[in-house]
C-alpha positions, 0 to 999 in steps of 0.5 A: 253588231254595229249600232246595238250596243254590244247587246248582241255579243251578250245574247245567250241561247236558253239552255247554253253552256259555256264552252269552255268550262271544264265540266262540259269538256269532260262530258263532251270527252266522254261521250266521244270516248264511249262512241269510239268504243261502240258504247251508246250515249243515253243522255244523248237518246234520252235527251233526243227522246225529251225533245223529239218524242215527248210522248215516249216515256224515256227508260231507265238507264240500266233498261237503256242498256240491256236492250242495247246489249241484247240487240248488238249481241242477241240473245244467244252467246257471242261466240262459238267457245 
């Protein structure tokens, strides 16, 4: 901006990434990647879960997906043979 001295170009917002390092590129690439599959995103939701839900306790991983797989699939078999 005008008249700050550049400052504000400097700014960072707590917590920001830098956009252009490879390392967000692949996660950012991955999660996209596991959405177009139908596979959900548990950093997301724990993430989501952290901000949002602080009194939530955030489950693990393996019990995130469990509970995802028995409410796509049920608990019956998928298919008829």
């Amino acid at each position: 901006m005008p008249g700050d001295g550049g400052t504000a170009r400097q700014r960072r917002l707590p917590g920001a990434t830098e956009r252009g390092s490879s390392g967000s590129l692949v996660a950012r690439l991955a999660c996209v990647l596991r959405q177009v599959a139908g596979m959900p995103d548990y950093a997301g939701y724990a993430e989501h879960l952290r901000r949002c839900h602080p009194e939530a306790s955030v489950p693990s991983e393996s019990d995130y997906y469990a509970v995802y797989l028995r409410n796509r699939y049920g608990d019956g078999p998928t298919r008829c043979c």
